[in-house]
Backbone as a ProteinNet text record, in pm:
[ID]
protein_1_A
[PRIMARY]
XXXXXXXXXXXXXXXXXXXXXXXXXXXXXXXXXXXXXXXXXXXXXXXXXXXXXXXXXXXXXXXXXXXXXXXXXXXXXXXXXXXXXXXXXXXXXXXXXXXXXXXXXXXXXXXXXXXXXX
[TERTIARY]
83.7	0	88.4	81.2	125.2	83.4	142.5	86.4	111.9	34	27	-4.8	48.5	29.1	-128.1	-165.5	-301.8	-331.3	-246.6	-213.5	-279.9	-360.8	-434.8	-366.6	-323.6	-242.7	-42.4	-43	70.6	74.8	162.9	168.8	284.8	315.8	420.4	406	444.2	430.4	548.4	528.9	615.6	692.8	752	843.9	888.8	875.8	909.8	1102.1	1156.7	1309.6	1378.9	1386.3	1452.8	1480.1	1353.2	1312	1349.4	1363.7	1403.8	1556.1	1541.5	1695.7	1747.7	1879.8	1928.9	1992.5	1937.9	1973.3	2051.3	2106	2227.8	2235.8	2151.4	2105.3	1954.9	1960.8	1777.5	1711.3	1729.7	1706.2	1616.4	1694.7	1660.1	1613.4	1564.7	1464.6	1331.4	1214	1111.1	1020.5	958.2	897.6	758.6	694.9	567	483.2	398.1	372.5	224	203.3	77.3	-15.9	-111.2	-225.9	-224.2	-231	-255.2	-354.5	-404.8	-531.6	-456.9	-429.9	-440.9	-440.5	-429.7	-436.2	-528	-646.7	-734.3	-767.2	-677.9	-700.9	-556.4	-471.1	-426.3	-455.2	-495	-544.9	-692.8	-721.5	-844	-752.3	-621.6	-551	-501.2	-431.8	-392	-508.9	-613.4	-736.2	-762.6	-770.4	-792.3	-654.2	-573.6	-491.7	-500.8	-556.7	-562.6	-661.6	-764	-911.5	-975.9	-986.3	-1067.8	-1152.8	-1282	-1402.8	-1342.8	-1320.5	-1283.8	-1388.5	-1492.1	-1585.4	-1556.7	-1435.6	-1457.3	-1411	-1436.3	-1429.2	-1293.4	-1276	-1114	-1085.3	-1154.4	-1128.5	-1133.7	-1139.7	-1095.9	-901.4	-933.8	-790.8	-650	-706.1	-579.9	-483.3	-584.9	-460.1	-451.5	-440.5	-357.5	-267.9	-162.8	-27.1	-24.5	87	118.5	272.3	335.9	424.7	517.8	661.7	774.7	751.5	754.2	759.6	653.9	543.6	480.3	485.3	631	682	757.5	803.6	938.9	1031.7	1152.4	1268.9	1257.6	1213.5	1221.2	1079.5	1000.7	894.9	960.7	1076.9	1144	1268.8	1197.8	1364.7	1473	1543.3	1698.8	1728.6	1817.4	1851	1920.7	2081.1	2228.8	2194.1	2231.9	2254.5	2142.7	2041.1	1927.2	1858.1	1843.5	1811.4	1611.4	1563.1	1453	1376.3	1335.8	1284.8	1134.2	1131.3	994	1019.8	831.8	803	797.5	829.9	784.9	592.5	595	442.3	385.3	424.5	365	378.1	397.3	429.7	252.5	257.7	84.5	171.2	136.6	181.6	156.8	236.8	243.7	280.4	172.2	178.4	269	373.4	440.3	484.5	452.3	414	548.3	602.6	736.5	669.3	708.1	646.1	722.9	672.9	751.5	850.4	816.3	912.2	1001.7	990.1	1126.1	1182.1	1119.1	1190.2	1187.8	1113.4	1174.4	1020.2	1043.9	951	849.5	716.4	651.7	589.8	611.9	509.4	357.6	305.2	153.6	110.4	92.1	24.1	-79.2	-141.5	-280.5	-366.1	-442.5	-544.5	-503.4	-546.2	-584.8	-463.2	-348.1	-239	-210.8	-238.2	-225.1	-85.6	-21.6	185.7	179.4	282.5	334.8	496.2	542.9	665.1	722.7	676.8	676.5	779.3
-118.3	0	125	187.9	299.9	431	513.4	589.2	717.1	804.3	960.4	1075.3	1168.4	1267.3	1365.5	1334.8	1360.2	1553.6	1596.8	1749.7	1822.8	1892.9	1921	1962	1926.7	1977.4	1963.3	1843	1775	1676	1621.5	1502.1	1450.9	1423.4	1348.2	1171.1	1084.1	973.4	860.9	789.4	737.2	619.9	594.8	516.8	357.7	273.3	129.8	229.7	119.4	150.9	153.3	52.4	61.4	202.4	246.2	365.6	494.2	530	631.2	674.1	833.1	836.2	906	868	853.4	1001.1	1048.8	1151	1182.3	1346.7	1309.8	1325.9	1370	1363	1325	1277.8	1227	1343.8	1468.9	1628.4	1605.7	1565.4	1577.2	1433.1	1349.4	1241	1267.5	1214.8	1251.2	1109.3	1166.8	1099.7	1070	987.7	991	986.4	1041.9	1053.2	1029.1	975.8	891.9	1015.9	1034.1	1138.8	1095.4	1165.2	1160.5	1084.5	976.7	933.2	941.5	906.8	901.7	1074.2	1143.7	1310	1371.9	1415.7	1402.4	1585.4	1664.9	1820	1852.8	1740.8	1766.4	1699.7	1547.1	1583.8	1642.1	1710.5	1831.8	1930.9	1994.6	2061.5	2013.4	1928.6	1805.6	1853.8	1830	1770.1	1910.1	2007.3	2138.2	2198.5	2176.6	2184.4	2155.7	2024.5	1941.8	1935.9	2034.9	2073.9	1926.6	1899.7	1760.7	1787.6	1731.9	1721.2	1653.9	1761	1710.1	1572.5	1547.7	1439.4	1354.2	1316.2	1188	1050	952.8	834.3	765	774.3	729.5	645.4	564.3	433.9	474.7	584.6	708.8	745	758.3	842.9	792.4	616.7	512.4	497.6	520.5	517.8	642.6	763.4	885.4	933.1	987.1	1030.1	1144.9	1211.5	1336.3	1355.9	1402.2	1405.5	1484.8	1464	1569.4	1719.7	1778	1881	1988.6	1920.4	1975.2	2024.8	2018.3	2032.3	2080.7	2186.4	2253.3	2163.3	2146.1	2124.8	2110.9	2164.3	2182.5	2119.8	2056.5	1929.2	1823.2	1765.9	1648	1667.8	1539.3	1477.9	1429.1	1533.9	1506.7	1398.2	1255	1181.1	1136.2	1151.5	1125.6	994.6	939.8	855.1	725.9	766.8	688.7	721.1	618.7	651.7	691	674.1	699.1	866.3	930.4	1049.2	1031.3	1106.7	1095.3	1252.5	1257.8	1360.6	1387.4	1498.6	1568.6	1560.5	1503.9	1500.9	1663.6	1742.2	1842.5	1918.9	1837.5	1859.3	1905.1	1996.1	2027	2073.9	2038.6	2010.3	2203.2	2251.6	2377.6	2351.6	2446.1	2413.5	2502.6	2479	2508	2519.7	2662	2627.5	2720.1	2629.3	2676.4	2739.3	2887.1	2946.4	2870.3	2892.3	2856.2	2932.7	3096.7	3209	3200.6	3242.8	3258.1	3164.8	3029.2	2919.2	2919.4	3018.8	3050.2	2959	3007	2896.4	2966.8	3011.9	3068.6	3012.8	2986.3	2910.1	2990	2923.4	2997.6	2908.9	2953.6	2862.8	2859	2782.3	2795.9	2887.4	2921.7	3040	3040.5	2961.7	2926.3	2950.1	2963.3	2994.7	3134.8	3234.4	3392.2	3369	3323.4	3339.4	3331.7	3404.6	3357.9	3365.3	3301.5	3244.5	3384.3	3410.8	3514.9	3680.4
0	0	0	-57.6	-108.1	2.5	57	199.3	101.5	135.3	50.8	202	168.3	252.8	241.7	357.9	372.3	375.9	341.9	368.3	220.4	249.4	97.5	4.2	-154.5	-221.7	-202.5	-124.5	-40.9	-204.5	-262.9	-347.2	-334.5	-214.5	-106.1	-101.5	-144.7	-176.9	-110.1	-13.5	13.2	-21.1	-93.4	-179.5	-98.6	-210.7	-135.9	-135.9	-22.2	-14.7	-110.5	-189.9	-303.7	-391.6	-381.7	-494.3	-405.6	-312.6	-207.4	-279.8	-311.9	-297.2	-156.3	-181.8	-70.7	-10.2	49.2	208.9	235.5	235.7	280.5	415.9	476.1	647.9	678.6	780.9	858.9	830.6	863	858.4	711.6	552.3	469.8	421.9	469.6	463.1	474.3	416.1	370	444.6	546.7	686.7	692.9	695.8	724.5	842.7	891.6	1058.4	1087.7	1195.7	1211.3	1247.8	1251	1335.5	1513.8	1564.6	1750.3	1796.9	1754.8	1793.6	1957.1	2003.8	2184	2223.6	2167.4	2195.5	2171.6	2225.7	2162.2	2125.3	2215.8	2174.7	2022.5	2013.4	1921.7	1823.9	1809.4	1656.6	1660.7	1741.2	1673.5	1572.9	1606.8	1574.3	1415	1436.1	1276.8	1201.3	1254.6	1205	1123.4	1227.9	1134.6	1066.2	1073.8	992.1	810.9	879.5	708.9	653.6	689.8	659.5	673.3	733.8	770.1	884.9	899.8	979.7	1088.1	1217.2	1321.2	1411	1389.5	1390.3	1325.9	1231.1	1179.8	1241.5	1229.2	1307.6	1361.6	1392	1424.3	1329.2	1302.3	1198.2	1062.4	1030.6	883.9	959.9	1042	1061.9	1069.3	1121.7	1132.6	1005.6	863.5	780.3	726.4	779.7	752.6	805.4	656.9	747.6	695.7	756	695.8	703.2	585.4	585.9	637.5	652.4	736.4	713.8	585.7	521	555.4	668.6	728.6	876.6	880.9	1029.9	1012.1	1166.5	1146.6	1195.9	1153.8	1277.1	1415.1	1462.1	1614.4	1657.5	1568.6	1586.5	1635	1585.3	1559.8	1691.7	1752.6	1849.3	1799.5	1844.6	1810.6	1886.7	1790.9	1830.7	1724.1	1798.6	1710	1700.1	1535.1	1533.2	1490.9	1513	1503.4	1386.1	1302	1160.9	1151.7	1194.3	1215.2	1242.2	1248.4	1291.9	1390.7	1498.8	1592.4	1608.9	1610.2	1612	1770.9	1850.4	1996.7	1994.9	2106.7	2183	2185.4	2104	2097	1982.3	1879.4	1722.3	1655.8	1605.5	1511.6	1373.7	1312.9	1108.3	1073.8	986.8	1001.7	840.7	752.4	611.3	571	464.5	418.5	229.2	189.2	65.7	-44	-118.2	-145.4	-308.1	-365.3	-433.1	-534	-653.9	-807.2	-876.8	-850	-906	-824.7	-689.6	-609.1	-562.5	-537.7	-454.5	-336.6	-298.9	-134.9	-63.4	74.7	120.6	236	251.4	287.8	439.3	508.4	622.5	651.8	689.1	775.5	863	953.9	1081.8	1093.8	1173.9	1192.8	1246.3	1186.2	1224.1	1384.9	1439.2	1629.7	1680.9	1654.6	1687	1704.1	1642.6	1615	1603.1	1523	1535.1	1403.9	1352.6	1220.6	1219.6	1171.6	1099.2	973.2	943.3	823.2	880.6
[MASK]
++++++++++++++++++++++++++++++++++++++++++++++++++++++++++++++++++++++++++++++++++++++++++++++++++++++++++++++++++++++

């Protein structure tokens, strides 16, 4: 099964191993991350993030992921050495939309937050 990033307008696809190229740090590896089902005020948060009906059934949500590129840095536990990436128990997906003319890379947070990155 093929896992896709549930992030609207995300076309993030996660690759059998073989087909992955290869990283030159964990930093720049391309991650897939489960939703909070045991959290239940954060994936309300996920949830509105990814424009999804915070009412939907848990058993919709078990197979959605969302990918790294929706997180900052400082989401992710640092841990030398360990090929894997985990997200911090207090990680919410922060969309990130890289323009076409400039390249550069825009963040926006969530409404409910009042912060911006910008």
């Amino acid at each position: 099964m093929v896992r896709m990033c549930a992030f609207p307008g995300c076309f993030n696809r996660q690759k059998a191993v073989r087909l992955r190229p290869r990283a030159l740090s964990p930093e720049e590896r391309l991650t897939f991350h489960r939703f909070p089902l045991n959290d239940p005020e954060r994936l309300r948060l996920w949830l509105l993030a990814v424009h999804r009906d915070t009412s939907l059934p848990i058993q919709c949500l078990e197979v959605l992921r969302l990918c790294s590129e929706h997180f900052s840095r400082d989401d992710f536990k640092s841990d030398e050495g360990n090929v894997r990436r985990y997200l911090k128990s207090t990680a919410v997906p922060v969309l990130f939309l890289k323009t076409e003319n400039s390249g550069s890379v825009d963040a926006v947070l969530l409404p409910s937050t009042g912060q911006s990155l910008n």
